[in-house]
N, C-alpha and C positions, 0 to 999 in steps of 0.2 A: 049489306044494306046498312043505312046509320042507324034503324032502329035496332040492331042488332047488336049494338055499341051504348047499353046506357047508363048513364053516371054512376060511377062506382062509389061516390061520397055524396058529402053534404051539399046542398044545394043552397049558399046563402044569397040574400036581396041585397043590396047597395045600390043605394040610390035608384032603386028603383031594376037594376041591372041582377043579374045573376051570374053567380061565380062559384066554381065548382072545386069544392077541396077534397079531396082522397086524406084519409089520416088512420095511422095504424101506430101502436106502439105506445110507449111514456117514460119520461125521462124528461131531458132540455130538447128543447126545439130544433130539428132542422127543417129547412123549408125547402122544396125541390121543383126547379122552374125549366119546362122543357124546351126544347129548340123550335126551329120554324118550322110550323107544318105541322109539327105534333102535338103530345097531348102528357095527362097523366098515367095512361099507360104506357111510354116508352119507360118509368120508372116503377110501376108495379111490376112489369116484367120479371125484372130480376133484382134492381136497386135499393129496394124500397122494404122487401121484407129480410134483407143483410143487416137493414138499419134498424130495424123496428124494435129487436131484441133489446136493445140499447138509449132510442132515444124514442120521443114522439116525431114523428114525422109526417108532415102536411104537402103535398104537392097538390099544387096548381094548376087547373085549365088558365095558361095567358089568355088575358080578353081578345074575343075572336075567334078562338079556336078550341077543341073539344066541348068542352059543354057549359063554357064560359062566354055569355053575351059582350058580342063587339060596343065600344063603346062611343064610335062615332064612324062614317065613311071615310075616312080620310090618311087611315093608318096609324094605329096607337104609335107613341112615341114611348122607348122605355120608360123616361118620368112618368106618364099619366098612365103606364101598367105597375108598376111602383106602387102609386097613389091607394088603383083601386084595390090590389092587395095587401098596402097594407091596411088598409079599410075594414075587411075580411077577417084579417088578422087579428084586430082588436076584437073583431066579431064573436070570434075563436077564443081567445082569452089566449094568444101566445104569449109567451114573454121573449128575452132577448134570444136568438137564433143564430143556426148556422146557414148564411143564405146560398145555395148550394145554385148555382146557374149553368145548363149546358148550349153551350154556342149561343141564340139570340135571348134564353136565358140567361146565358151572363152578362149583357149588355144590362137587363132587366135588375138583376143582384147590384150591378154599380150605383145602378140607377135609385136606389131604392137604400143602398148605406150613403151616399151622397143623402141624398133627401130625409131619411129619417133612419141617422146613426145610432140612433138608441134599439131599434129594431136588429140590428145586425151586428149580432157579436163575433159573429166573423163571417168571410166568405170562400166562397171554395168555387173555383172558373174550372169546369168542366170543355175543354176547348171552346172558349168562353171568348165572343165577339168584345174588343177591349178599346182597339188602336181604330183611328181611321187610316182607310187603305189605299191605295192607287188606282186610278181607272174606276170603273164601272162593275154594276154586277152582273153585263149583257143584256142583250134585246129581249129575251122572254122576259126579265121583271119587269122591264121600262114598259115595255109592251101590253102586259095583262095587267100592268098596276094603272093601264091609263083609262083614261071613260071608254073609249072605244074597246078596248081590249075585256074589263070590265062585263062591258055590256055584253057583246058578242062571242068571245075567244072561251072565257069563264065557262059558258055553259054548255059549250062545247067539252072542254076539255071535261068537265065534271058527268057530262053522259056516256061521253065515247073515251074515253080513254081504257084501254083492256088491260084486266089483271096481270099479265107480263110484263106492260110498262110500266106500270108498277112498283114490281118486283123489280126489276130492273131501277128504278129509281132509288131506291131502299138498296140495294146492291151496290151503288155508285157512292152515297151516305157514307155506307160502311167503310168502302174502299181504303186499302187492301185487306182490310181483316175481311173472315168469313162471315154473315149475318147469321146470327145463333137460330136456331132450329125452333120454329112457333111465332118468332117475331112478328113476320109479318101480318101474321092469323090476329095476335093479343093484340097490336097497336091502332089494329082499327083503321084500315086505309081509307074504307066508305066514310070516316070521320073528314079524313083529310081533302078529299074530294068534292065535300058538298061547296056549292058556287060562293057563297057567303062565307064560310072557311078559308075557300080559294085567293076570294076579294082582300078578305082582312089580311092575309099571309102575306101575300106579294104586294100590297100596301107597306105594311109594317118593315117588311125585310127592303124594298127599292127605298124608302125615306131612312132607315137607318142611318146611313152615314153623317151626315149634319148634326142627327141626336146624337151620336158615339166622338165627332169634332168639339162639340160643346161640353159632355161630359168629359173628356181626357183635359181638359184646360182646368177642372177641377178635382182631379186625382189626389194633387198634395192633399188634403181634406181628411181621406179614408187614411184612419191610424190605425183599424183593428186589424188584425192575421188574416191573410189572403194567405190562402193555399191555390195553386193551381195546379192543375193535369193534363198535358198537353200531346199529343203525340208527333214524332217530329217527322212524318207521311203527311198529317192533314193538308188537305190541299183547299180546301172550303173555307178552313179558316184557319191559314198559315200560323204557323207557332211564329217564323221568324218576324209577323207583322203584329202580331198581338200579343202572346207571350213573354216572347224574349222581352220586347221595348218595356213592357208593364213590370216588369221584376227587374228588369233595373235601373225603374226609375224610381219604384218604393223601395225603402229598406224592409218594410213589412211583409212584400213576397217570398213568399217561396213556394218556386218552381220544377215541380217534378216531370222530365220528359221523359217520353215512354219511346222509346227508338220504333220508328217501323210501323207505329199505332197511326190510325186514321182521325179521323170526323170522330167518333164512339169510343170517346178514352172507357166509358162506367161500362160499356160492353165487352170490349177488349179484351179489359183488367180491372176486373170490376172488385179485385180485394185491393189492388191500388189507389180504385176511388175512394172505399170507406176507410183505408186509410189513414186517404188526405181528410175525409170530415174528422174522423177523431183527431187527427193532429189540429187543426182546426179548432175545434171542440177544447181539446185541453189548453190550445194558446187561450185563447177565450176563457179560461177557469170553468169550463160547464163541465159540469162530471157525468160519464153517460150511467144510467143506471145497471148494477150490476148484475 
C-alpha cells in the first residue's frame, strides 16, 4: 500500500506545492534525479549511501511522482521540473552540484544546467534521455496519456494490476542484467501505481520528445563536465540514439560504455557510477570530503 511508503526526507513548500528531498551525507553537492515511474528510493537502495561518505547528497521526488506534488495536468516538461527544483534547492542552501540524472532524469539534469548553469557544476547522464528519437513511444503512452485513457484505463491499471506484472515490469527495466535482491520490496511499487502518479508519469514521458528537440538545439550552451554511463544492451534508451550523438557533439563529454549493461547502469555497476560522479566532481574542482 502507498501508506506503506513514507517520505524519507524533508518535505519542502514552493509555491505552494510540495517537494520531497532525501539528504544524507556532507561535502559538495550532488543532486540525484530518478527516471519514470520512480522515485527517491530507486537511489537510497544502494547509490546514495556509496556517496554520502564523501559528499552531501540530495535526491529528488520529480514533480508528480513519489512524494512530490504534480505541478499541473498536463505533463511537466523537464524545464519547469528544473524550475521547481531548483527552487528547493535555494530552499536547501545548496551550492554549485553534481546534477546526476538517470534516464528521464537526465532529460531533467540538461534541462536545468541549460536554464540555471550556476546550479550545475557538472553533470553525470545515467542512461540519461539526451537525443530526440525516431517514431513513437507506442500505443500504451499515447493511450493512457490521453483524457480518455486518463479517465478510465488509469484506474484500472492502478487497482487491478497484480504484484507479478509488476515484477515483471521491473524485470524488463533491468533487462539483461539481474534485478538485485530487495529492489522491488525498497522502491515502493504501491508508489508508482497510484492513478495521479500513473497520469503525471505517462504524461511527462508521451510529451517528452518536443521538450528533448528544443533542448538539443541548445546543447552548444552546457560548457561544464558531463560525464555519462551508458550501457551498450539499453534498449529503452539506446546509447546509439542519445549517448553516442551527445559526446560527440560536446568536446566536454565523456563517455563511459558498460558493454552488455541495460536501462540500470548505477545498479549494474554501481562503483562505475560513483566513479563517474567523482570524476565529474574533480572536473568541476569540488573536493569530496575525506
Amino acid at each position: 500500500m502507498p501508506e506503506d511508503y513514507a517520505p524519507t526526507g524533508r518535505l519542502i513548500e514552493i509555491d505552494g506545492l510540495q517537494v520531497h528531498a532525501h539528504q544524507e551525507g556532507a561535502g559538495p553537492d550532488v543532486i540525484l534525479l530518478h527516471g519514470a515511474g520512480g522515485n527517491t528510493r530507486d537511489f537510497t537502495f544502494d547509490l546514495l549511501g556509496r556517496l554520502s561518505g564523501q559528499f552531501r547528497v540530495t535526491a529528488f521526488d520529480r514533480p508528480g511522482l513519489g512524494h512530490t506534488d504534480p505541478l499541473h495536468p498536463n505533463g511537466e516538461s523537464p524545464t519547469e521540473q528544473a524550475a521547481v527544483l531548483e527552487a528547493a534547492s535555494v530552499r536547501l542552501g545548496l551550492g554549485p552540484a553534481v546534477l546526476v540524472g538517470h534516464s528521464f532524469g537526465g532529460a531533467v539534469a540538461l534541462a536545468w544546467a541549460l536554464d540555471h548553469p550556476a546550479r550545475a557544476a557538472a553533470i553525470v547522464s545515467l542512461a540519461g534521455a539526451a537525443m530526440p528519437w525516431p517514431g513513437g513511444l507506442g500505443p500504451y503512452y499515447e493511450l493512457v496519456s490521453s483524457d480518455f485513457g486518463s479517465m478510465f484505463m488509469v484506474p484500472l491499471i492502478s487497482a487491478f494490476v497484480p504484484r507479478f506484472v509488476a515484477d515483471q515490469t521491473i524485470a524488463r527495466i533491468f533487462e539483461p542484467d539481474p534485478v538485485p535482491d530487495g529492489y522491488a520490496d525498497h522502491i515502493g511499487i504501491a508508489l508508482s501505481l497510484r492513478p495521479d502518479t500513473l497520469r503525471a508519469n505517462t504524461r511527462q514521458v508521451n510529451g517528452l520528445k518536443p521538450h528533448i528537440r528544443a533542448m538539443a538545439d541548445r546543447y552548444d550552451a552546457l560548457r561544464m563536465p558531463i560525464e555519462i554511463l551508458h550501457g551498450t544492451a539499453d534498449r529503452i534508451v539506446p546509447i546509439e540514439v542519445h549517448s553516442r550523438p551527445l559526446a560527440e557533439r560536446l568536446p566536454n563529454v565523456h563517455l563511459t560504455e558498460l558493454d552488455g549493461v541495460g536501462h540500470m547502469p548505477h545498479h549494474a555497476d554501481p562503483e562505475a557510477a560513483v566513479a563517474a560522479i567523482r570524476r565529474a566532481a574533480a572536473r568541476a574542482g569540488l573536493r569530496p570530503a575525506a
